[in-house]
Phi, psi and omega in degrees: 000121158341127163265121204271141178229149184242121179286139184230079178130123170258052161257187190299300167014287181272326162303310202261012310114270188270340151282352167278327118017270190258020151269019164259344194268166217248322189231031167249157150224134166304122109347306194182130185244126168253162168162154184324298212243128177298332199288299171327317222271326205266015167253017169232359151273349182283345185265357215194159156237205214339068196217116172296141172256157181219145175200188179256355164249007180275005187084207188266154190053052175199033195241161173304342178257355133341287146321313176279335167310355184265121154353310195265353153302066201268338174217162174230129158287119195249108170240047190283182158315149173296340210256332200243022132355286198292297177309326158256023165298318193276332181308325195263349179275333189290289186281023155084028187297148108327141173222087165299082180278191174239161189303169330298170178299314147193189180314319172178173199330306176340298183284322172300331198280294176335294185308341205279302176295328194274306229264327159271000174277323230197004142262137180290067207275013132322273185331284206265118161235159194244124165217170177240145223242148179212143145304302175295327168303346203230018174283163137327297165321319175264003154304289165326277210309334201289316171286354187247322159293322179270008159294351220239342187080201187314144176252099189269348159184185198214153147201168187238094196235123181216079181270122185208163180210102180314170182215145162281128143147039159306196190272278211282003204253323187263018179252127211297319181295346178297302191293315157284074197271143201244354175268166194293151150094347174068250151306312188294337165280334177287300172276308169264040149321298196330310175291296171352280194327280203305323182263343152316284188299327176283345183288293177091174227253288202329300173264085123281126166322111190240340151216153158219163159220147148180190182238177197219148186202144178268115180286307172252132187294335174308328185278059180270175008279315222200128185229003206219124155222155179222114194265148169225123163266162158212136170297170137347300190268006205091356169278176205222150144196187164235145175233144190231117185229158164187146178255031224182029192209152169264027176286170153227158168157142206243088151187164179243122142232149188241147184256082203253179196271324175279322184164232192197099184276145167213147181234096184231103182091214170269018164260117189245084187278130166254105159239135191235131175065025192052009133292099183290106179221128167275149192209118163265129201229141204261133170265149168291104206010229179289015178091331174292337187287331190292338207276342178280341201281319178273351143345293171300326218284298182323314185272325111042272161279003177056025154220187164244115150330120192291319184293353185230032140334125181295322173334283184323310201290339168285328163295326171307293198303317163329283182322307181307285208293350177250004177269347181269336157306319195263299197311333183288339158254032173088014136112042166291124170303178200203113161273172214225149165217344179231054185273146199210000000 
């Protein structure tokens, strides 16, 4: 049987990204598209036919809570501003929705733990499941690299370098919650989960990030509160590394590396340098686009199958968020460590 799904947001995202998603998976067929706006809703429709718009200006039987009164709807993809998530995380799980939201999970540790805590208290998560989309969990490349740090042994140390310089009128710098952002960290919470993300999966539960410090700074004003942070981690086992992101700087550099007892994995774009013995060997590993279509296809595929895709645990996505918030947390005291507790 089809699963019928409803897109929840008409931004860039969800047009360039999540509705090509899920008209390429096998066991979604789209339904319905909501957003704030009709003007908003008709710019994913223009892509797609027999598929109903719903908005908050579209009148009567055309509102959000309409779409979930539908029969034929069984999940929704929640892709909105960070702050008004949650509420139709729980409207559409109350109504017995499937639900994909997109990263971070919510503003921040508070609210995520609360939401969390809400959703096995007051859902049948047999029936109904809640999962949350991270991408990076689902690129190739870091799937390889990931196989390639555990052949390698003891993890003696990590690092993280992610440099970019947002510009104004950009794509994405110009969607009005970006530019004005009322959640904490701004670009670094919108975006850099993503890095987290990517060294959470290459570290694996064994190296989890167990304290950090660090500081954090607004370079460009266009970018507030804070676009630069520079990090020191310590694992679980005792290794160390760093991580360093800016949306705001004319420094460059792409990559995540780990450091093993064996040798040394790094990942930048779809290249995956290996060195063993001060042998350098490159390996190009083809990604599905950003990693969203295999993450909706396995979703579907979970629900499907009457379970949740293990990488798409509201769990994992409160450790992402987790990192973030104690490294904007430590910077605001002057790089004062921050120990971690819901780290997996």
């Amino acid at each position: 049987m089809s699963i019928g799904v409803g897109i929840i947001g008409g931004g860039i995202f969800a047009r360039e990204e999540h509705l090509p998603a899920v008209e390429a998976s096998k066991d979604l067929t789209l339904k319905a598209i909501y957003s704030r706006s009709l003007k908003s809703a008709k710019t994913l429709s223009s892509e797609t036919s027999n598929v109903n718009l719903y908005s908050d200006d579209s009148g009567a039987k055309r509102s959000f809570k309409d779409l979930l009164e539908r029969t034929d709807i069984h999940a929704v993809i929640i892709a909105l501003p960070i702050l008004n998530q949650p509420d139709y995380i729980r409207a559409a799980l109350s109504a017995g929705k499937h639900v994909l939201s997109e990263k971070p999970i919510a503003e921040n540790l508070k609210n995520a733990s609360e939401l969390i805590k809400w959703y096995y208290s007051n859902i049948d998560t047999k029936k109904v499941t809640w999962s949350v989309a991270e991408n990076f969990r689902y690129l190739n490349s870091f799937d390889h690299a990931q196989q390639e740090v555990q052949k390698l042994g003891r993890v003696l140390g990590f690092r993280v370098r992610q440099y970019a310089n947002v510009k104004a009128g950009s794509k994405y710098y110009e969607t009005e919650w970006r530019k004005t952002p009322t959640h904490q960290g701004g670009f670094l919470l919108d975006g850099g989960v993503h890095f987290v993300a990517g060294i959470r999966l290459l570290l694996g539960s064994k190296d989890k990030i167990t304290r950090l410090s660090a500081f954090t700074s607004q370079l460009q004003k266009h970018l507030p509160p804070v676009d630069s942070v520079d990090a020191t981690m310590k694992t679980a086992t005792g290794s160390t590394g760093t991580f360093q992101v800016s949306f705001g700087t004319t420094l460059t550099g792409n990559e995540w590396t780990v450091g093993c007892e064996g040798g040394s994995v790094s990942v930048s774009g779809s290249t995956i340098t290996t060195v063993i013995d001060d042998k350098e060997e490159k390996t190009e590993v083809k990604d599905e686009r950003s990693g969203v279509p295999p993450e909706v296809r396995k979703w579907g595929e979970a629900i499907a199958a009457g379970h949740m895709n293990e990488r798409q645990k509201p769990e994992e996505a409160l450790a992402d968020l987790e990192l973030l918030e104690k490294m904007l947390r430590s910077g605001e005291n002057n790089g004062a460590p921050r120990d971690t507790e819901y780290q997996i």
